[in-house]
C-alpha positions as CSV (number, residue, x, y, z in Angstrom):
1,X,10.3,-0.8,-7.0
2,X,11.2,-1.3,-10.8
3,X,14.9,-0.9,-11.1
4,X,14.1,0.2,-14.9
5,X,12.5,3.1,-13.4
6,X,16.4,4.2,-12.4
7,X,18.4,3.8,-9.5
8,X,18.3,7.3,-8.7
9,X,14.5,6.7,-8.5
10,X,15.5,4.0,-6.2
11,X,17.7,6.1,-3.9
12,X,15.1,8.8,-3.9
13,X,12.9,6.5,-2.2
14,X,15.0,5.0,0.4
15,X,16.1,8.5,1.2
16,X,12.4,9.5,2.2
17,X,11.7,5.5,4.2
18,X,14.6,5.6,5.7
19,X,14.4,9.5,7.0
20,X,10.5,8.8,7.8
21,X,9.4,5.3,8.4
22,X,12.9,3.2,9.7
23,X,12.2,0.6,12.1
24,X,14.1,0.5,15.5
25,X,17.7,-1.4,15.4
26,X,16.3,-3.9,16.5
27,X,14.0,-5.2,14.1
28,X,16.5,-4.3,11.3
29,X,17.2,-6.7,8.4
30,X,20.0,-6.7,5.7
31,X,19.7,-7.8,2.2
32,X,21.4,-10.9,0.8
33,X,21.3,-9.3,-2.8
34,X,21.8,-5.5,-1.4
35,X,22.8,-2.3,-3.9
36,X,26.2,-2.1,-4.6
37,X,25.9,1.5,-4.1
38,X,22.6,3.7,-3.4
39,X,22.8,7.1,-5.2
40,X,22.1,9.8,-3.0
41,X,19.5,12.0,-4.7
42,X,19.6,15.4,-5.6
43,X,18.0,18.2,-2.9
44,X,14.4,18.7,-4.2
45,X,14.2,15.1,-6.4
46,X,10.6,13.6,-5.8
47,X,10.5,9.9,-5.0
48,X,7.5,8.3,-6.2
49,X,6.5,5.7,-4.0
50,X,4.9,3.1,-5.6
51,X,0.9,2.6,-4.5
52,X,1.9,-1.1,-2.1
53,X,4.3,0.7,0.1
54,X,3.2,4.4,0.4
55,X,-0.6,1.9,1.3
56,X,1.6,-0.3,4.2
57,X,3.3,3.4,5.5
58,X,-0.1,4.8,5.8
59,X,-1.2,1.6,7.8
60,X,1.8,2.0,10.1
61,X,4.3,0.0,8.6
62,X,7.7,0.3,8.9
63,X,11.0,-0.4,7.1
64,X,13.5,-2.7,8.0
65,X,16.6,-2.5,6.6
66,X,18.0,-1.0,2.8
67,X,16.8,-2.1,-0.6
68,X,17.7,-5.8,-2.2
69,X,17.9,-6.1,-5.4
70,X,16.3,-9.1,-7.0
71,X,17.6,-9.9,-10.3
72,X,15.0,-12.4,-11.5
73,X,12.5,-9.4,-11.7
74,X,15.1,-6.6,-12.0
75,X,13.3,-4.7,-9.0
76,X,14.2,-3.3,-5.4
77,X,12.3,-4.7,-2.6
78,X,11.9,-3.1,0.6
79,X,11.3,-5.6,3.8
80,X,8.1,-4.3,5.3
81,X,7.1,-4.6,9.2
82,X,3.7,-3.7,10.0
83,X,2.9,-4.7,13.7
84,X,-0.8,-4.4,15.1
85,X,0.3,-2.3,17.9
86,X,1.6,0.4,15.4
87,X,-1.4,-0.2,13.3
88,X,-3.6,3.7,13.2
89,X,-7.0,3.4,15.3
90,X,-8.7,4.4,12.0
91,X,-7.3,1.1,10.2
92,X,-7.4,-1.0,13.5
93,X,-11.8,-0.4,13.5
94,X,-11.7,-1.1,10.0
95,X,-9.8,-4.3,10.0
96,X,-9.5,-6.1,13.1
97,X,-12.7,-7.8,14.0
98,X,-13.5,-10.0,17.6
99,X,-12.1,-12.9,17.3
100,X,-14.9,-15.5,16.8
101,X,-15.6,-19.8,17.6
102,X,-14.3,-20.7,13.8
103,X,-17.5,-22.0,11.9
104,X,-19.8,-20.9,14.1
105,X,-22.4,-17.9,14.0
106,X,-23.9,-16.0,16.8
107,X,-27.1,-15.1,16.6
108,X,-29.3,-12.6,19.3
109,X,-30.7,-16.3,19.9
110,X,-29.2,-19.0,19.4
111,X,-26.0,-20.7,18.2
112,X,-25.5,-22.3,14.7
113,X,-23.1,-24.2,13.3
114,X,-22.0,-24.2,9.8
115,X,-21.6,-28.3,9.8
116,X,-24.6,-30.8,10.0
């Protein structure tokens, strides 16, 4: 999340992860480089969640712990946890595939291998 953006842009969107999409204590995490102080944001203030994350929430990601600030690209990065047994049916179909013998295709008849 671009820190130039605003912090209150910043706050906005913790606000909505944590309220929505917090992981259990459990798997929780806490930033090296954290805020020194989060605004709270105003009743009503839209947080605009960048394209990456709102994609991982929809997957069935979760967050892990507040915002850290990383001052070599002057953004806020959110630690992200997306574990396959969270992961929606619809996406699970799409992206998990049977596992198959590395390098080696299965045909209706016979077996062939990608080295000679």
């Amino acid at each position: 999340m671009a820190v130039a953006d605003g912090v209150e842009q910043v706050g906005a969107i913790w606000q909505v992860v944590a309220a929505s999409h917090l992981s259990p204590p459990e798997w929780r995490v806490f930033p090296k480089t954290p805020f020194a102080a989060l605004p709270e944001a105003a009743p009503g203030t839209p947080a605009e969640l960048p394209s990456l994350i709102r994609g991982y929430l929809r997957l069935g990601a979760q967050v892990c712990g507040e915002p850290a600030w990383d001052p070599a690209f002057n953004v806020a990065d959110l630690f992200l946890l997306l574990s396959l047994d969270r992961l929606s049916a619809r996406y699970a179909q799409h992206f998990i595939r049977p596992p198959r013998m590395a390098g080696v295709r299965n045909t209706q008849e016979q077996l062939f291998c990608n080295r000679r």
